[in-house]
C-alpha positions as MATLAB code, in Angstrom:
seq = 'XXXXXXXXXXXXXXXXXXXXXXXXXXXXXXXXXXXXXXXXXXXXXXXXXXXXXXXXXXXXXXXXXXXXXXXXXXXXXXXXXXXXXXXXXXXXXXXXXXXXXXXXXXXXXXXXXXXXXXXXXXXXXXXXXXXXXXXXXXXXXXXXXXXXXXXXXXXXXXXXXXXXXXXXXXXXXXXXXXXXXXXXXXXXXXXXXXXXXXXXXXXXXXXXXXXXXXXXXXXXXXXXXXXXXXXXXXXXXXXXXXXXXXXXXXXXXXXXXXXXXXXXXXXXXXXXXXXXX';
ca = [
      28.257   -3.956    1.599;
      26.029   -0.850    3.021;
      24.584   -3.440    5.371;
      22.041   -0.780    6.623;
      20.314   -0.780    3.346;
      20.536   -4.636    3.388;
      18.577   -4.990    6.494;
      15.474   -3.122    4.304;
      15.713   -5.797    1.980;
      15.370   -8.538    4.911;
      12.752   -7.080    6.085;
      10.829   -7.740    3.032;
      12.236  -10.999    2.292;
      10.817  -12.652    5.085;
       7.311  -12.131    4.538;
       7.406  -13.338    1.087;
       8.862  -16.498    2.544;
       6.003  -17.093    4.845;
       3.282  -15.666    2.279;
       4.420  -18.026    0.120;
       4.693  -21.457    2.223;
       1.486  -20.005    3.425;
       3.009  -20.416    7.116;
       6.295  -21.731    8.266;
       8.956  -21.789    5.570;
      11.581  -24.712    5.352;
      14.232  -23.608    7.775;
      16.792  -24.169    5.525;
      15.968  -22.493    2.460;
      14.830  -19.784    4.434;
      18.509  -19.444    5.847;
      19.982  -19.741    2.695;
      17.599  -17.410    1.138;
      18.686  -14.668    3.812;
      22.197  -15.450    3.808;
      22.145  -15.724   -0.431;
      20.344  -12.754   -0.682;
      22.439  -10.796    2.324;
      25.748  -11.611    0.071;
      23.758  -11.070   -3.329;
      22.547   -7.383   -1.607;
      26.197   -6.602   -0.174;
      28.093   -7.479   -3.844;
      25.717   -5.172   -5.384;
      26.553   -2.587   -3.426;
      30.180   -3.178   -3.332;
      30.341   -2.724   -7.260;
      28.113    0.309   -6.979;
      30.717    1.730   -4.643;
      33.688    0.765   -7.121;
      31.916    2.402   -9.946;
      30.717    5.387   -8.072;
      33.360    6.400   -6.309;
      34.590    9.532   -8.460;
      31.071   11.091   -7.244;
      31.441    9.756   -3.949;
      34.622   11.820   -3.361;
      32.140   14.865   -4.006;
      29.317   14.459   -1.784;
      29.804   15.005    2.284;
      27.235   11.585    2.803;
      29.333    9.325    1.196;
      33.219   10.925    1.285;
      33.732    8.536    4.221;
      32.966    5.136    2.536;
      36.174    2.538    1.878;
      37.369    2.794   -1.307;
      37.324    6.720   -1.232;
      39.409    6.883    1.586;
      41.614    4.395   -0.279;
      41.397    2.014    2.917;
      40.282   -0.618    0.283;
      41.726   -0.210   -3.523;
      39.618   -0.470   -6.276;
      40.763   -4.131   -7.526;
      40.641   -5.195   -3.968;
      36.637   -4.348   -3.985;
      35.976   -5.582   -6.959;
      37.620   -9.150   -6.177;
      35.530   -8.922   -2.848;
      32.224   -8.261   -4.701;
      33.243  -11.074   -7.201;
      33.733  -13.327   -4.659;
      30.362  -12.288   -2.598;
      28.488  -12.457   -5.753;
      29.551  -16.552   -6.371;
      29.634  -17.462   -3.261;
      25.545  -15.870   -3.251;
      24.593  -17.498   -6.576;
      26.425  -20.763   -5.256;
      24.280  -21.142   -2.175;
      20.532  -20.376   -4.124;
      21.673  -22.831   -6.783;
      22.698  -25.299   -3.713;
      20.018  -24.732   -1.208;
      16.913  -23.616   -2.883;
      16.300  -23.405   -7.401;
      17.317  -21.736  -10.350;
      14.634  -19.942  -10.622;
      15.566  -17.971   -7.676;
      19.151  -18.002   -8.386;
      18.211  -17.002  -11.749;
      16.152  -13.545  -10.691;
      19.617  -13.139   -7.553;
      21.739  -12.640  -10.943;
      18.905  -10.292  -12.593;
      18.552   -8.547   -9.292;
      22.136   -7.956   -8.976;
      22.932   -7.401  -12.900;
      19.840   -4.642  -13.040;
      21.723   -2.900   -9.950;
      25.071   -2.466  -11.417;
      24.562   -1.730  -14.848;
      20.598   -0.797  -15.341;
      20.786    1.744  -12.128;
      24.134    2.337  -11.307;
      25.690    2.776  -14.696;
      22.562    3.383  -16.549;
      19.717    5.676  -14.886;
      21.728    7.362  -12.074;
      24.160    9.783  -13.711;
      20.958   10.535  -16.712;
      17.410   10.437  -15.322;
      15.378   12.104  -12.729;
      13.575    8.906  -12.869;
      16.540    6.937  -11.796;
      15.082    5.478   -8.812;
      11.456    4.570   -9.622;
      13.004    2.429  -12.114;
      16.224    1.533  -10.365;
      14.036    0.432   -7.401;
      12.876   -2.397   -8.783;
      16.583   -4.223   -7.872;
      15.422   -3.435   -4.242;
      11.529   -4.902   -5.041;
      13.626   -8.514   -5.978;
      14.058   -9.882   -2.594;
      10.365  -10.195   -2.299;
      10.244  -12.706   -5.635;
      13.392  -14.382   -4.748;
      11.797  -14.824   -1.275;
       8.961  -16.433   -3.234;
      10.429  -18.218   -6.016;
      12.956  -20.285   -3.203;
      10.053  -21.638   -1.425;
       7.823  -22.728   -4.464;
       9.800  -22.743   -7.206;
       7.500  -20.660   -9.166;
       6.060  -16.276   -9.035;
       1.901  -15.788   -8.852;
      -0.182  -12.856   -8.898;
       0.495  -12.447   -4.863;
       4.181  -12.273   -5.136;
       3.770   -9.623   -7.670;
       1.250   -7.754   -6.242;
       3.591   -7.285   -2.976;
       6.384   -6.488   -5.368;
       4.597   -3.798   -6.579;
       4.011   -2.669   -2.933;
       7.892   -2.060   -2.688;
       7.704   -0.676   -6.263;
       5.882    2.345   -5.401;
       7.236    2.599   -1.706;
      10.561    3.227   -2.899;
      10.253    6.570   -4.528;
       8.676    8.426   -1.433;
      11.331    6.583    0.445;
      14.910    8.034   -1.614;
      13.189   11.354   -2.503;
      12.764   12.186    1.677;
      16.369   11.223    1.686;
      17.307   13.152   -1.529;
      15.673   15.958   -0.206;
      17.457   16.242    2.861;
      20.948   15.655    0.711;
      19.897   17.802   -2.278;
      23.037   19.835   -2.329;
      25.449   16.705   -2.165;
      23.548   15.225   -5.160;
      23.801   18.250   -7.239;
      27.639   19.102   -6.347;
      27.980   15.644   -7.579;
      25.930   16.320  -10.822;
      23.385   13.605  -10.291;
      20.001   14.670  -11.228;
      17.750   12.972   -8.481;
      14.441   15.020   -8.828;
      14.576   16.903   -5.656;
      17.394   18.350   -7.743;
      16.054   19.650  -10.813;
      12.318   19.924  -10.148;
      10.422   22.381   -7.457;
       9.004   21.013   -4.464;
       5.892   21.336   -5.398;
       6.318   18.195   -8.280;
       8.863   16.304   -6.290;
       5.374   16.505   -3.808;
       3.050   15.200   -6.525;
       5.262   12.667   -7.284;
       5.667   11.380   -3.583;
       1.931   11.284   -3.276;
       1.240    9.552   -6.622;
       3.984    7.191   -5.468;
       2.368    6.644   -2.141;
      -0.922    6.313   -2.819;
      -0.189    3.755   -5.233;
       1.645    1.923   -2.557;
      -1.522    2.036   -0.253;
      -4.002    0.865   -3.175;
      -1.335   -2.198   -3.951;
      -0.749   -2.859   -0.082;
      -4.726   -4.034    0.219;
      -4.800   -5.418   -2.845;
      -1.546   -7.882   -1.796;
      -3.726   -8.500    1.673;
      -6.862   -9.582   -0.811;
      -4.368  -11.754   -3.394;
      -3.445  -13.413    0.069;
      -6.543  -14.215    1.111;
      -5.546  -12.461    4.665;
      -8.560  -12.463    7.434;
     -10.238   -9.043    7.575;
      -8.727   -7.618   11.100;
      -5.338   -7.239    8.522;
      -7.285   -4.687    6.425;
      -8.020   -2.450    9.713;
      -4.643   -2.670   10.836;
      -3.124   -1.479    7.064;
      -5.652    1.464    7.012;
      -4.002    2.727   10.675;
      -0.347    2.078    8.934;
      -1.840    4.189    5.676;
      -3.188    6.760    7.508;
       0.595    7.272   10.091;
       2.680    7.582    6.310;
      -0.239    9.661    4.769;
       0.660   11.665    7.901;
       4.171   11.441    7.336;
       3.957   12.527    3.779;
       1.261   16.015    4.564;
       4.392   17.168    6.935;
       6.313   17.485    3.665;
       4.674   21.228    3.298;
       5.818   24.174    5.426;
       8.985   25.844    6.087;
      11.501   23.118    7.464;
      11.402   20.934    3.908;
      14.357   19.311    5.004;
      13.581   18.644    8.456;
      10.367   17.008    7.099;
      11.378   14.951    4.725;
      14.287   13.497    7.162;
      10.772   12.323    9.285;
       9.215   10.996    6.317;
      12.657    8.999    5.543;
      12.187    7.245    8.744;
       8.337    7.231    8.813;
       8.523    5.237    5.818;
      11.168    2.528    6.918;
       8.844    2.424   10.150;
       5.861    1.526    7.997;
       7.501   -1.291    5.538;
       8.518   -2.831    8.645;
       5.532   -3.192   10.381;
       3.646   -3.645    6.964;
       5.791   -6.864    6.633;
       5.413   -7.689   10.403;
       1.590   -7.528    9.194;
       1.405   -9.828    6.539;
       2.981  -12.334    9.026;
       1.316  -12.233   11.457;
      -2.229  -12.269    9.618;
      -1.019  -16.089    8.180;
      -1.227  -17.348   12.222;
      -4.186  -14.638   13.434;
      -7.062  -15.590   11.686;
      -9.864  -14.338   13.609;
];
């Protein structure tokens, strides 16, 4: 279920919850909407290990997951990601509305066969586009509590949209050899440094103009803007250690840097609903 990556997708879940009761969300379709979207996120993943693991077998980061070690068969997975992906769709269309159990299916659909069997294996462009399955939680966080998507939920969408990029290419840099023993063409692979850089900064500082313009959709009190300009300057320091000598060592830091900031970019938003001085 790579329940490591899941966690990301929690962390953004639960601010669009409270953004979008504008406070305290309904206990229980907040619990549904994390466990839902925990077994939506986990089935996902469990069919992107059963159809990637020929290249899985080939790269030293992944040769240790399940299904390559045949500790789990390939029919067993998929009956496991079956199940996980009714018994997700079962508890949104219970507990919260079709319209959020309605973008869970597109969420999980655009993972398995628009990024995992569509961009991966033919795009260096793979993840800006196959991020947006990981940018979902954030309107099925939104849709559960009011039924319905504005310009706020999108806005903070886009946020995600533009931080995931920076995010995989620091890791893709780090694992550039297992990617291209594997024949995936992540960009680090076939591109210099120098535009996988550009690209990370166009990336990022389109996350920072979309992060204050999600704070302004929000109507969020003005101490919220100070704070996000110290969390934009510690990535924008994150992303200028990308040049020098130890690529790989850098973009490992900017990796974590940029987990660091989502989280306490989402911690933000929350806490700027309750502090409104």
């Amino acid at each position: 279920m790579k329940l490591r990556v899941v966690e990301l997708l929690l962390v953004t879940t639960l601010p669009a919850l409270f953004l979008a009761a504008d406070g305290v969300p309904p206990l229980g379709i907040s619990l549904a909407t994390l466990l839902g979207g925990t077994l939506a996120a986990g089935a996902a993943n469990a069919f992107n290990m059963i159809i990637e693991s020929d290249i899985d077998q080939l790269m030293d980061r992944t040769s240790k997951r399940p299904i390559v070690n045949k500790e789990v068969s390939e029919n067993q997975a998929f009956a496991f990601a079956t199940a996980l992906t009714v018994l997700s769709l079962s508890i949104f269309w219970v507990f919260t509305n079709p319209l959020a159990t309605a973008l869970t299916i597109g969420a999980i659909t655009f993972y398995v066969f628009g990024y995992t069997v569509g961009l991966k294996r033919r795009t260096s462009q793979n993840i800006v586009w196959g991020g947006i399955a990981g940018c979902m939680p954030v309107l099925i966080g939104w849709a559960a509590v009011t039924n319905s998507l504005n310009t706020t939920a999108l806005l903070f969408f886009m946020v995600i949209f533009f931080w995931t990029p920076p995010h995989f290419w620091a890791l893709a840099i780090k694992y550039k050899d297992d990617y291209a023993a594997a024949g995936i063409p992540m960009l680090p692979v076939v591109a210099p440094i120098a535009k996988v850089e550009q690209q990370m900064w166009f990336h990022t500082i389109a996350m920072f103009a979309t992060s204050y313009l999600t704070l302004y959709s929000a109507s969020l009190p003005n101490w919220s803007y100070v704070a996000n300009t110290a969390l934009t300057i510690f990535f924008a320091i994150q992303m200028s250690s990308l040049r020098g000598s130890q690529i790989e060592k850098s973009a490992a830091k900017i990796f974590h840097g940029s987990i660091t900031y989502l989280s306490l970019y989402s911690i933000l938003l929350v806490a700027a609903i309750f502090i409104t001085f």
